[in-house]
C-alpha atoms as one frame of an Amber mdcrd trajectory, in Angstrom:
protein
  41.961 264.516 148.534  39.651 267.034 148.041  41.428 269.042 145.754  41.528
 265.895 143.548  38.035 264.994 143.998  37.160 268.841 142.745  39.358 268.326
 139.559  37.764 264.866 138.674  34.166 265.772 139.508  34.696 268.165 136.732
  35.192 265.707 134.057  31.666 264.130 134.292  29.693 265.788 132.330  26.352
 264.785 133.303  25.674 266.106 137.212  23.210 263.701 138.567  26.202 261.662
 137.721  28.650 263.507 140.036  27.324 261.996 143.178  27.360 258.496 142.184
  31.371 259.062 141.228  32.112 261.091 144.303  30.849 258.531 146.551  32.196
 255.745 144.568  35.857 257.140 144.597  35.574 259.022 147.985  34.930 255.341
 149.607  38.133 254.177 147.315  40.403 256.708 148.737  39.320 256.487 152.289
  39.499 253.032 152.221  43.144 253.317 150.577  44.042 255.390 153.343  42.958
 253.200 156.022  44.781 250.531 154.828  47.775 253.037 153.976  47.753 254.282
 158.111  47.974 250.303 159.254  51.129 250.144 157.166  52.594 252.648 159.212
  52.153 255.952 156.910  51.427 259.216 158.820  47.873 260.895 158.080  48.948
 263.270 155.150  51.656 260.642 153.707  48.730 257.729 153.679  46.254 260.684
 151.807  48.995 261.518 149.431  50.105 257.918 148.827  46.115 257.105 148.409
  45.370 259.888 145.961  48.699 259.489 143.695  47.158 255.524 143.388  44.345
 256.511 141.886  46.002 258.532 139.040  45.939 261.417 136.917  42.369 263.031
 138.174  41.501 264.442 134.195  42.252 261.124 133.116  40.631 259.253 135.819
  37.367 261.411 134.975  37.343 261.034 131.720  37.464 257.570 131.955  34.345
 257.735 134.431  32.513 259.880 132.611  32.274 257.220 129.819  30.375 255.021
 132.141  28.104 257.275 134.244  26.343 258.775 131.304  22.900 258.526 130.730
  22.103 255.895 128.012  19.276 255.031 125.636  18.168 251.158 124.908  18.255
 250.955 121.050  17.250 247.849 120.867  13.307 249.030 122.231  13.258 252.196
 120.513  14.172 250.230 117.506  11.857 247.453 118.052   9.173 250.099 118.995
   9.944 252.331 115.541   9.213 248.930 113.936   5.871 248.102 115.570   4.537
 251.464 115.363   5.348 251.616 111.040   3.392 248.288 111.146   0.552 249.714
 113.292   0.382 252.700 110.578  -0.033 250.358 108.052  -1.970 248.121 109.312
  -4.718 250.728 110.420  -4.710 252.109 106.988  -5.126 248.801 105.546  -8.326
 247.962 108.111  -9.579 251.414 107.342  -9.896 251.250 103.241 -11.460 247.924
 103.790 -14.133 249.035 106.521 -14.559 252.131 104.622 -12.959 252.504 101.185
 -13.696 256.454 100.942 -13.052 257.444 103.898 -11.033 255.044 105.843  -7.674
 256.289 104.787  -8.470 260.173 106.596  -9.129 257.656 109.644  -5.481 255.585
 108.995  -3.723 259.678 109.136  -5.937 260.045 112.383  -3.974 256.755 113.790
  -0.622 258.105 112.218  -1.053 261.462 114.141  -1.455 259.540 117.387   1.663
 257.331 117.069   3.829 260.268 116.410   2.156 261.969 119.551   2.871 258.730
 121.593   6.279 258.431 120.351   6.823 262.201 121.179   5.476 261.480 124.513
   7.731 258.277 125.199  10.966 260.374 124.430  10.026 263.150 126.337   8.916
 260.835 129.417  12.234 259.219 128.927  14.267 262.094 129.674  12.792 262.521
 132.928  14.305 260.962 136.089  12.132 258.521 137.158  13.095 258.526 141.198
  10.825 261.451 141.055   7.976 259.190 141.394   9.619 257.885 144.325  10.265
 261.120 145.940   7.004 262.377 145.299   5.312 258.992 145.205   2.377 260.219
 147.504   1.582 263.217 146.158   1.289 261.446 142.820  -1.078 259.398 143.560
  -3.635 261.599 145.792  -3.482 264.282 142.727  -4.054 260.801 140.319  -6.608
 259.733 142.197  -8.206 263.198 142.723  -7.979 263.838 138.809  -9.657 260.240
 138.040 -12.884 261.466 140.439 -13.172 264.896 138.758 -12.974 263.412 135.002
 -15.218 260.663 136.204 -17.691 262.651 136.912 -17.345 264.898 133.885 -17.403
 261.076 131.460 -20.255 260.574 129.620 -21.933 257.358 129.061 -21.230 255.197
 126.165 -23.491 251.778 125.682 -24.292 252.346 129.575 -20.565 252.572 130.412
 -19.004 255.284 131.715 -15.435 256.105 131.531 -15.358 258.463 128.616 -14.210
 261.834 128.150 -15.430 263.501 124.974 -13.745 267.109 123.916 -15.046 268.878
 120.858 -14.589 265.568 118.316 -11.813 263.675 120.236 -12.666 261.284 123.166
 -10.409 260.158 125.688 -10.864 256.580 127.693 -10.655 256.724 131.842  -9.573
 253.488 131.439  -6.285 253.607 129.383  -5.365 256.186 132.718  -5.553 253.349
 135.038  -2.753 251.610 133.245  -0.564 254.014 134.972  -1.254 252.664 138.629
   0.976 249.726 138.447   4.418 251.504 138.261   2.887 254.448 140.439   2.182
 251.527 142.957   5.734 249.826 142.757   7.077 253.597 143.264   4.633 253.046
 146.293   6.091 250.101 147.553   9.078 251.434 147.649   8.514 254.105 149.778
   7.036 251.475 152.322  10.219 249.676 152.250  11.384 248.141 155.674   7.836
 249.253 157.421   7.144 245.653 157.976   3.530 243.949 158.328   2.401 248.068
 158.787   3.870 248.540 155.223   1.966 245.640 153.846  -1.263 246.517 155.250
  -0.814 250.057 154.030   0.449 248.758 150.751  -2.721 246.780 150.077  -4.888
 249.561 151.336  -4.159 251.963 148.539  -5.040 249.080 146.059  -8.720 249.038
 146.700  -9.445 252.876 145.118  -8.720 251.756 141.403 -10.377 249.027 141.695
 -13.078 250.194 142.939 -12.988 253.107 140.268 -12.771 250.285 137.237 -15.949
 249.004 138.727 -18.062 251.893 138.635 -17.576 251.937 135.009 -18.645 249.092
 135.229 -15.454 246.915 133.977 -15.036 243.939 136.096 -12.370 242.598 134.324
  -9.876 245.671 134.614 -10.450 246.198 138.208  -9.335 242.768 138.794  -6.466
 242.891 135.980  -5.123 245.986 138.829  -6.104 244.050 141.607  -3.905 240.905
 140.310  -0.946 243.576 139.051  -0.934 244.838 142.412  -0.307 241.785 143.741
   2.303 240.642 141.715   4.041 243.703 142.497   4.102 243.558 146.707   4.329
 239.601 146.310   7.554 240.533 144.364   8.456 243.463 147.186   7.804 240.687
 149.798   9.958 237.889 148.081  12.600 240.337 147.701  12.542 241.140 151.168
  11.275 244.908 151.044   9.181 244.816 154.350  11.954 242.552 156.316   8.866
 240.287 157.456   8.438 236.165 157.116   7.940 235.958 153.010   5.772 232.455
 153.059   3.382 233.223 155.842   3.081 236.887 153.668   3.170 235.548 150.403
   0.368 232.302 151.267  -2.051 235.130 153.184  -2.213 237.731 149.795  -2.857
 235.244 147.217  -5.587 233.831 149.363  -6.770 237.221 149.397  -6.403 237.179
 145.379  -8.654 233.840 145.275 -11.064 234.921 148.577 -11.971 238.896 147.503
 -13.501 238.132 143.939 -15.217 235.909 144.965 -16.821 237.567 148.221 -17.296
 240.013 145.468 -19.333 237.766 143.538 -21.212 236.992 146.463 -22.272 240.251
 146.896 -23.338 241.291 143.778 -25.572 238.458 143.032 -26.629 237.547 146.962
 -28.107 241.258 147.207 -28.899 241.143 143.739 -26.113 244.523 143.200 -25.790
 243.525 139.622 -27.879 244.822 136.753 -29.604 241.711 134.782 -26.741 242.120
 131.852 -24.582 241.471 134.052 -25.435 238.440 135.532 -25.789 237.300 131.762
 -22.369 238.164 131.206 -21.154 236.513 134.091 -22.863 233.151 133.660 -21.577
 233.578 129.971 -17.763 233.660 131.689 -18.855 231.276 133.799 -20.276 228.870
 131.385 -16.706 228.005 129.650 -17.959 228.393 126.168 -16.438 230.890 124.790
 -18.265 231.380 121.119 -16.400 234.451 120.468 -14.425 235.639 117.460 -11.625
 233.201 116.669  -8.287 233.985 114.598  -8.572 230.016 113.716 -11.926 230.267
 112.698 -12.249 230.009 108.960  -8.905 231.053 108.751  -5.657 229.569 107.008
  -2.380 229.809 107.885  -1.104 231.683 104.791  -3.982 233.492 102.419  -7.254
 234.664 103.132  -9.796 232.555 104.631 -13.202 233.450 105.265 -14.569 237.531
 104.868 -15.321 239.019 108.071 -18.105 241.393 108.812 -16.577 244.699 108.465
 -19.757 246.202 110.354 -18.087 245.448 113.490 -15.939 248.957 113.426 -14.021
 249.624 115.776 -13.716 246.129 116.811 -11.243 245.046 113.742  -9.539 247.881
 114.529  -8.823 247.571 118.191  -9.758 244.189 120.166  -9.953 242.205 117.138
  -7.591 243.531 114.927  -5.032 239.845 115.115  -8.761 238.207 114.153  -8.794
 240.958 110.861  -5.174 239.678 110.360  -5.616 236.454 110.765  -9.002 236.361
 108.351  -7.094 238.241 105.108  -3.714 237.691 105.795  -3.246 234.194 107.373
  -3.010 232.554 111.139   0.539 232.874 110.320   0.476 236.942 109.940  -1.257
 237.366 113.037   0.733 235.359 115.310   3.734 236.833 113.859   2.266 240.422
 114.838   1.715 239.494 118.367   5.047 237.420 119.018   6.617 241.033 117.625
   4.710 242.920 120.606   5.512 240.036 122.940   9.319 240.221 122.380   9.076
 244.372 122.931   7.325 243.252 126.254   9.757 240.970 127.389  12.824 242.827
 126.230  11.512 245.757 128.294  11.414 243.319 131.260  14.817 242.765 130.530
  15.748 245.673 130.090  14.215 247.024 133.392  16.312 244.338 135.120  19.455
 246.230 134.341  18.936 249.091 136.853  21.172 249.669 139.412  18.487 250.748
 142.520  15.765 248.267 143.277  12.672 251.539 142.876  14.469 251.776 139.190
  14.186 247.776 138.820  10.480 247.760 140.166   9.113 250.701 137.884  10.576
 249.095 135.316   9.344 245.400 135.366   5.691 248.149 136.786   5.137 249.432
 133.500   6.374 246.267 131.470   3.860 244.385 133.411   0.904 247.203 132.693
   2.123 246.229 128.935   1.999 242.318 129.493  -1.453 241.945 130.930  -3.658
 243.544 128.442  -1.234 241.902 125.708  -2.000 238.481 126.574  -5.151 238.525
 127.361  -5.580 240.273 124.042  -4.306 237.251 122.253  -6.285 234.977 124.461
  -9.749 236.963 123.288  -8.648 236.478 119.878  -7.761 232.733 120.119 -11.263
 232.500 121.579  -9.270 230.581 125.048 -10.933 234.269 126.981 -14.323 236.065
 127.634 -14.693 238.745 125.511 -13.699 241.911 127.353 -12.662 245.088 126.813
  -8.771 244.834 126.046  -6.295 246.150 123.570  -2.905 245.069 122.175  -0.266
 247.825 123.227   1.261 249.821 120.215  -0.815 248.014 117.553  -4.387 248.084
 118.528  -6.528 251.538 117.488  -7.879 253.339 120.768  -6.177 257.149 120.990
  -6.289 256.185 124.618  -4.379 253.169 125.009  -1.930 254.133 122.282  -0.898
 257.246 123.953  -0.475 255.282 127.568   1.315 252.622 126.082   4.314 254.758
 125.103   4.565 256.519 128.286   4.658 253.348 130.049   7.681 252.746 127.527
   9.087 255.552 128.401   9.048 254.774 132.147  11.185 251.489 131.230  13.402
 253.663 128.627  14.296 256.611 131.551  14.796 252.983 133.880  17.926 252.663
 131.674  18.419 256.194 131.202  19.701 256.514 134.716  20.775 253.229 134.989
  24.393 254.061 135.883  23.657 257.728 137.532  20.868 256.890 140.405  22.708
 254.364 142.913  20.513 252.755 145.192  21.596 255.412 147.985  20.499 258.053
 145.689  16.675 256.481 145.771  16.816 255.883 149.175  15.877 259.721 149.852
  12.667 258.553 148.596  12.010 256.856 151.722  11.988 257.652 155.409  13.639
 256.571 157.907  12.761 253.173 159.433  13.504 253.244 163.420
């Protein structure tokens, strides 16, 4: 048996592979052989019977080797290629109007950073992602330990920190905290089976980026992570990751999602720990009345409605830009644009759903879900149905930062069906210890 296992381990090509197959067909044969020594066959006649069953070992590995190999999903790289053309041209469209002389040297600026992004999703796509849940701890103490050392290097911008500038290029703290969510699922999963212990240590590690997003101050990220987090160990609960009763669970974190905001609230205006524009801005979300820019406003569905005031660079470019759309190109244009970026989102959802381990399957639906929530409320801003906070639409909207974070989060979901048919689930549980 060995002998044979030898030969057809040599016919798969890719070696994180091998040790999917040899378990897979090891478990064959042995079974084969137990069922060979109840119908009377001696030890070495059952093996021998067992292995000539399973065939000719070159052919056998061939055949294997066809379906542990480490695959690409065309279908978002493809979808991807498409929204980042349209981003190039739509940046170098909003640039020559905003700034007919110089805007198009700031469209190649854009251009430079989607090729950088897309350079960075391949390469992050040829890693394998169970390193995050091998090294899941250590990942997030150095994250964490990098975010407090740039923080306190950021420079102030409007009175908000979160801002790195180097020579002429400036890099957003912000975009970086996009990373937590599939950094916390790999989390979760290294928690798995700890019970009520695993829960409470689970939600423990949520309150440092939050925190961080309010020091910029940027109330409405912190609780966008907050919220992502709990989707994530509400979904590690339901699926019965900590082994513990999933309604009691489920009932006591999203009263914790309704109850912490607003003890939060509480606090900042009960011991007056809010600056006076903030307390504006908050009785401004409060108040319901959203007066902010519209992509129905003066706009028609095909054609160009109403000018817009270009003064508002960067806004047209980034937060706004389905509201620039929408203004010189129709309602139509615009909602065409973000249904495009919705059906990458979901598709990468999908997509992550395909994975054979459940820390491949939660890193996956991680990072789609880092690309979901800025996405929609994005469109919501723009419809005027949201406050206006500081968002972006992923792939499309002009911010170095969130462009460059956006395809590694991509890349996460591509490497999730990379290794789709290589990492079995035993494989990823070496990422967590032992439960006694």
């Amino acid at each position: 048996m060995e002998e044979y296992l030898k030969t057809l381990l040599e016919q798969i090509r890719c070696k994180k592979a091998r040790n999917v197959v040899e378990e897979e067909i090891r478990g064959h044969l042995e079974e084969q052989i137990k069922e060979n020594k109840m119908a009377g066959m001696d030890p070495k006649e059952a093996e021998k019977a067992a292995v000539l069953d399973m065939g000719d070992p070159v052919q056998t590995g061939i055949s294997l080797d066809g379906i542990h190999r480490p695959r690409i999903s065309w279908k978002l790289v493809i979808l991807v290629g498409v929204i980042s053309l349209l981003s190039i041209l739509i940046q170098t469209v909003i640039g020559i109007s905003q700034d007919p002389a110089g805007g198009l040297a700031g469209g190649l600026n854009h251009d430079l950073y989607v090729l950088m992004g897309f350079a960075l999703m391949i390469f992050v796509y040829r890693l394998d992602y169970s390193f995050l849940g091998r090294n899941i701890l250590w990942i997030i103490l150095g994250f964490f330990l990098t975010l407090l050392i740039l923080r306190s290097l950021s420079m102030p911008v409007n009175g908000s920190y979160g801002w790195i500038v180097v020579g002429g290029a400036s890099f957003s703290l912000r975009a970086l905290l996009y990373l937590w969510p599939p950094f916390y699922g790999a989390l979760l999963y290294k928690y798995y089976g700890q019970g009520y212990k695993g829960i409470l240590k689970s939600f423990l590690w949520v309150l440092f980026p939050v925190w961080y997003a309010y020091t910029f101050p940027d109330i409405s990220l912190a609780f966008n992570l907050f919220f992502a987090s709990m989707i994530l160990l509400s979904l590690a609960v339901f699926s019965g990751w900590f082994q513990i009763k999933k309604g009691r669970t489920l009932a006591a974190i999203w009263g914790g999602v309704l109850l912490l905001p607003a003890l939060g609230l509480l606090w900042g205006v009960g011991f007056q720990k809010f600056a006076d524009y903030q307390i504006a801005r908050l009785n401004f979300y409060l108040s319901g009345d959203f007066n902010t820019t519209s992509m129905l406003a003066d706009s028609r569905w095909i054609g160009k409605g109403k000018p817009l005031d270009l003064t508002m660079d960067p806004k047209y470019s980034s937060g706004y830009m389905l509201s620039y759309l929408s203004a010189y190109y129709g309602i139509l244009a615009a909602l065409l644009v973000a249904a495009l970026v919705l059906v990458l989102i979901f598709a990468a959802i999908k997509t992550s759903g395909k994975g054979k381990n459940r820390l491949g399957k939660m890193i996956g639906f991680a990072s789609s879900l880092s690309l979901l929530l800025p996405a929609g409320i994005n469109i919501l801003v723009n419809l005027g149905l949201f406050p206006a906070v500081n968002t972006f639409l992923p792939f499309l909207s002009k911010g170095n930062s969130y462009l460059l974070v956006s395809y590694v989060l991509l890349g996460l979901i591509l490497s999730v069906y990379r290794y789709k048919d290589i990492l079995s689930e035993k494989a990823c549980q070496k990422a967590r210890p032992a439960v006694k």
